[in-house]
C-alpha positions in Angstrom: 0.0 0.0 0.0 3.1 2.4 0.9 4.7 1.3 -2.3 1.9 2.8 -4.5 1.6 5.8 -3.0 5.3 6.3 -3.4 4.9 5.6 -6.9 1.6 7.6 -7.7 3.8 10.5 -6.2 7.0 9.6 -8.1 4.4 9.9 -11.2 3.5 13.0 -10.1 6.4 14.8 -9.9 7.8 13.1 -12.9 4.7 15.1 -14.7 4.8 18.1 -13.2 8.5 18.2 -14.0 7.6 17.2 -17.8 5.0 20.0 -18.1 7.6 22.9 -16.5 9.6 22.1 -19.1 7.4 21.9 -21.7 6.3 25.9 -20.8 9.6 26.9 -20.3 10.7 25.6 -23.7 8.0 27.9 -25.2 10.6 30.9 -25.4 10.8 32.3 -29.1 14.2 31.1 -30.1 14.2 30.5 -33.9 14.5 34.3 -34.5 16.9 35.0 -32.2 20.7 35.1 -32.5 23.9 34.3 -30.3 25.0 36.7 -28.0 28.3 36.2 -28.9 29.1 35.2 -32.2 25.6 36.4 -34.2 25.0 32.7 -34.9 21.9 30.8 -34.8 21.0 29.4 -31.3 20.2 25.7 -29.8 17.4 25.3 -27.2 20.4 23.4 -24.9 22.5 25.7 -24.9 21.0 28.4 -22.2 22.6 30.4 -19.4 20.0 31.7 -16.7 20.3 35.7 -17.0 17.6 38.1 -15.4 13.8 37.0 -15.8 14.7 34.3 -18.2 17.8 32.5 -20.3 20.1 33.3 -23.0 21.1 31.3 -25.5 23.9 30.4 -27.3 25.3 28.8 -30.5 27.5 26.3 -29.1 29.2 25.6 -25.6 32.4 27.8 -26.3 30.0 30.9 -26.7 28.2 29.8 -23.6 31.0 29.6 -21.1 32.4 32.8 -22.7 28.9 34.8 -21.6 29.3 33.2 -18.2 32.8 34.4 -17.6 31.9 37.3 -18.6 28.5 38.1 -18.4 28.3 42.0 -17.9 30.6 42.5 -21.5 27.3 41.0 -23.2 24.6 42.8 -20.8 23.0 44.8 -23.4 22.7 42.1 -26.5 21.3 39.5 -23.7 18.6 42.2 -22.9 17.5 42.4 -26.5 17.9 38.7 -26.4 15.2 38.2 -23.7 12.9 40.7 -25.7 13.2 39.2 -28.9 12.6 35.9 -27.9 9.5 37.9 -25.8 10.5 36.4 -22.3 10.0 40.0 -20.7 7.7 42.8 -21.7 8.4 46.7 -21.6 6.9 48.6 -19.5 8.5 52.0 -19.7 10.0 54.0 -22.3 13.9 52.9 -22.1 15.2 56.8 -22.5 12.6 58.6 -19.9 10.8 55.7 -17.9 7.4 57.4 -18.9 4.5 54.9 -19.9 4.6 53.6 -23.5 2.3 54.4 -25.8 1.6 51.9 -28.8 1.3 54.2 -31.5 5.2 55.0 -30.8 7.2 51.6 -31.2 9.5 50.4 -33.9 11.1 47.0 -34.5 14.4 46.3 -34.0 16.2 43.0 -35.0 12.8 40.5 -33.8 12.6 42.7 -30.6 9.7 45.3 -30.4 10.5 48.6 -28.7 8.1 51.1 -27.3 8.4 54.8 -26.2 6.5 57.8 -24.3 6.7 60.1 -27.4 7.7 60.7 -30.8 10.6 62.7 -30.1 12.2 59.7 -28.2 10.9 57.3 -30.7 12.8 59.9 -33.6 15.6 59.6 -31.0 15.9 56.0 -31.4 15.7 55.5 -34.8 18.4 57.9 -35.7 20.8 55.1 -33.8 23.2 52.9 -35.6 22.2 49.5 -34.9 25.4 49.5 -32.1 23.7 52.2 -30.5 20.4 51.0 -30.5 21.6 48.0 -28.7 23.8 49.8 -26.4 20.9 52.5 -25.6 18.0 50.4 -25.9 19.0 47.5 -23.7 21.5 49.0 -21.9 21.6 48.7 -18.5 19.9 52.4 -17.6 17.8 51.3 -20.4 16.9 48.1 -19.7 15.3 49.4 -15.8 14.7 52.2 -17.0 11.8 50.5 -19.3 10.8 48.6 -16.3 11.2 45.2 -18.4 10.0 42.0 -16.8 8.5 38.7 -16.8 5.3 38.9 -18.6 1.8 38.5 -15.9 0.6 35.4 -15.8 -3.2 34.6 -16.6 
C-alpha cells in the first residue's frame, strides 16, 4: 500500500517536471541570435540571465557569456525581448509609460516609447547604439522590463 503511494507521487512529480519544461521551452528562439558570435541558437544551450535565459550557439559561446556576463549585458537584454520572455513597461530613454502608436522594431525585438521625439531619437541610432541604448543597463530598468503577468 506504501509502495503505491510512493509511486503515484513519483508519477507525479515526474509530470509536473515534464509540463515545467514543456512551458519553459515555449521561449521564441528561432529568430533569435547568439549573443556572442551572431549565430543561430540551440534550445540546450542556455545560461540563466535576469527573468529568463540566453542562449547560445555552441558551448564555447556559452561559457564565454558566463565568464563574462556584464561585457554581453546589453545584447542579452535584447535577447530576452526578442525571444519575448519579458515585456516593456517604460519608455527605455525617460521611464514614462509607453504608448503603442510610438514603437518600432528592432532585430525581432519590439520597442516602445513615451513620445515621438524619443521614438525619432531611437531611430536615428546605428544598430550598435540602438543595442547599447536600448537594452542597456539604464535602459533596460529604465523601461521597467519583466516577466510577462501570468493569466
Amino acid at each position: 500500500m506504501k509502495s503505491s503511494w510512493i509511486a503515484g507521487l513519483f508519477a507525479f512529480v515526474v509530470a509536473f517536471a515534464s509540463v515545467s519544461l514543456a512551458i519553459e521551452s515555449k521561449v521564441a528562439v528561432d529568430k533569435v541570435k547568439c549573443v556572442v558570435s551572431g549565430a543561430a541558437v540551440k534550445e540546450d544551450k542556455a545560461s540563466d540571465w535576469k527573468d529568463g535565459k540566453i542562449f547560445f550557439c555552441c558551448e564555447n559561446c556559452q561559457k564565454k557569456f558566463d565568464g563574462d556576463k556584464k561585457a554581453f549585458s546589453a545584447k542579452a537584454n535584447h535577447q530576452l525581448v526578442a525571444s519575448k520572455q519579458v515585456v516593456q513597461k517604460g519608455c527605455p530613454f525617460s521611464g514614462g509609460p509607453i504608448k503603442s502608436e510610438f514603437s518600432m522594431e528592432f532585430k525581432d525585438a519590439t520597442i516602445g516609447f513615451c513620445c515621438n521625439n524619443c521614438k525619432g531619437k531611437a531611430e536615428k541610432m546605428s544598430d550598435d547604439d540602438k543595442v547599447a541604448k536600448l537594452f542597456g543597463e539604464e535602459a533596460y530598468e529604465k523601461a521597467k522590463f519583466a516577466k510577462p503577468e501570468s493569466k
